[in-house]
N, C-alpha and C positions, 0 to 999 in steps of 0.2 A: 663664034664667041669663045669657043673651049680651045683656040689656038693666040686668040689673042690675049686672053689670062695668063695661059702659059708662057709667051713674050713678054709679058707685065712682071710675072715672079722671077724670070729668069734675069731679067734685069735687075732685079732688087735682092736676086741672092748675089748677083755682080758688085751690087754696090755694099752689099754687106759684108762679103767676101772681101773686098776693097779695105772699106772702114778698120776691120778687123787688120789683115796685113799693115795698113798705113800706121794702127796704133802700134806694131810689130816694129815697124820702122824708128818710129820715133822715140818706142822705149828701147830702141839699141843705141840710139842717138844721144839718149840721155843717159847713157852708162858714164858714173863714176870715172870710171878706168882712161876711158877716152881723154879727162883733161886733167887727170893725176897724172897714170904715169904717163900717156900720151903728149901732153903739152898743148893740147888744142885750147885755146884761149875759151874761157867761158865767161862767154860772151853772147850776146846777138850775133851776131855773126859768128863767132864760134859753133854755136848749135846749129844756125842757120848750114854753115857746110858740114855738119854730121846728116843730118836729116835730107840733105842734096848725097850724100855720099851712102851712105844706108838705102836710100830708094835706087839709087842708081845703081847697085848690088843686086839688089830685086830685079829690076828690070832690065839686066844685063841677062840675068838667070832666063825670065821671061822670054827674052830673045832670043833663043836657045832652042826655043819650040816655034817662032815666031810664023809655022803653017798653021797653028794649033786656033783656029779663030776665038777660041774664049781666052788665050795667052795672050793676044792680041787687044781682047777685048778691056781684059784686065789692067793692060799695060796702060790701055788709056784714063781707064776708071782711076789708076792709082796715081795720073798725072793730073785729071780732075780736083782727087782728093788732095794730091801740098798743094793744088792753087787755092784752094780753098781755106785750109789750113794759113798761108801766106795770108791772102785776104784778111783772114779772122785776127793774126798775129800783129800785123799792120795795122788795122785800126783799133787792136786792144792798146798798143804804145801810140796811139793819138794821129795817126795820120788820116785823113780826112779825104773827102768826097772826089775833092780837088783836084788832089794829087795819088790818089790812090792806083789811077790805072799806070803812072811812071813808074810806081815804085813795084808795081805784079809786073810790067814788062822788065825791070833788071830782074827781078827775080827769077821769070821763066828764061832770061837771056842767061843766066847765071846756070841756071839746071843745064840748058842745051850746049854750054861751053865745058861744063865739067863733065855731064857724059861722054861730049867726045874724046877727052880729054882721061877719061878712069876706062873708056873703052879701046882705048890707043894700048894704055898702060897694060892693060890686064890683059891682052890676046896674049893667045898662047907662045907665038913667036916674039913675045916684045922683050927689047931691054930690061934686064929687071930693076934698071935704074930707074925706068919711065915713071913707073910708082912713086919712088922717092919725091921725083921733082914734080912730078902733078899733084902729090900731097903736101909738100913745104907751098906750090903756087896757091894752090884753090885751101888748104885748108890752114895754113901754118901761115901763108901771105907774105912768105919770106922768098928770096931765091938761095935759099942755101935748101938741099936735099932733108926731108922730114926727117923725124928721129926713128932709128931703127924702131924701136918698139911697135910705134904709131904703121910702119909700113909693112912690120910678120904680124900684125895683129888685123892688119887690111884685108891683108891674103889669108888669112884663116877664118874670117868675116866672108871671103867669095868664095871660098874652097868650101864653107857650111852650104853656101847659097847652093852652086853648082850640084853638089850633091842630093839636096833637096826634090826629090820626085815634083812632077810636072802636079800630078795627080793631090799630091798633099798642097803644095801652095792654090792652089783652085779650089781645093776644098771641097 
C-alpha cells in the first residue's frame, strides 16, 4: 500500500513539476521583446511558434540527461501538457468536436517538424546559419534568414537552458 502512494505522489509532483515549467514556457513565449524587437508576428500563430520554440529549449536541455528516467519522464509530461494546452486553445477560438482531432494532429506534426528542425540548428557542430533559416521557416514563415536580433536572443534563450542544472529544472 505504502509503495503504491508513493507511485501516486510521485506522479503528481511529475505533473506539477510539469504544469509549473510549462507556465515557465509560455510566459517566456509571451515576452514583449519576442514580437517588438524580434518581429515574430503576433498572432495565433505567432505565439503558437514561440511556445513550440520555448518548449523545444526545454526539452532539448532535457535530452541532455536523457538516461536520467525522471528527464525522461518529464519530457513526456511536458509534451502531455501543450497538447493539452492546444486542445483548450483550439476550442476556446471555436473549433469543435469535429474537427478538433485534425487540427491537435497538425499541431503535434508542427511540434515534431520544428524540434528536428531547432535540433539540427543548435548541435554543437551546426552551421550557425541553421538557426537563422529554421527561425525565418517555423517562426517568421518567410524563406529569407530571421532577423539577427530574433536569432542571438535564441541562442541566449538555449545557452540559459543548457546551463540550467538537471536538478533545478526537476525540481
Amino acid at each position: 500500500m505504502l509503495k503504491w502512494l508513493q507511485r501516486r505522489n510521485a506522479g503528481t509532483d511529475g505533473e506539477a513539476r510539469a504544469a509549473e515549467l510549462y507556465d515557465e514556457i509560455v510566459a517566456v513565449a509571451r515576452r514583449p521583446d519576442w514580437y517588438v524587437e524580434g518581429g515574430v508576428p503576433d498572432s495565433i500563430d505567432g505565439r503558437f511558434d514561440m511556445v513550440v520554440l520555448s518548449l523545444s529549449l526545454l526539452l532539448f536541455r532535457l535530452e541532455q540527461d536523457a538516461e536520467d528516467a525522471r528527464a525522461r519522464a518529464l519530457s513526456s509530461l511536458l509534451v502531455e501538457r501543450f497538447a493539452a494546452d492546444m486542445d483548450g486553445s483550439f476550442r476556446e477560438i471555436g473549433i469543435g468536436d469535429m474537427v478538433i482531432g485534425k487540427h491537435m494532429g497538425r499541431a503535434m506534426q508542427a511540434l515534431g517538424g520544428r524540434l528536428g528542425s531547432y535540433r539540427e540548428a543548435l548541435a554543437a557542430d551546426a552551421d550557425p546559419a541553421l538557426l537563422g533559416a529554421a527561425l525565418a521557416r517555423n517562426v517568421m514563415r518567410v524563406e529569407d534568414a530571421a532577423p539577427d536580433w530574433l536569432t542571438a536572443r535564441v541562442r541566449e534563450e538555449w545557452a540559459r537552458c543548457t546551463a540550467r542544472p538537471l536538478s533545478e529544472i526537476l525540481g
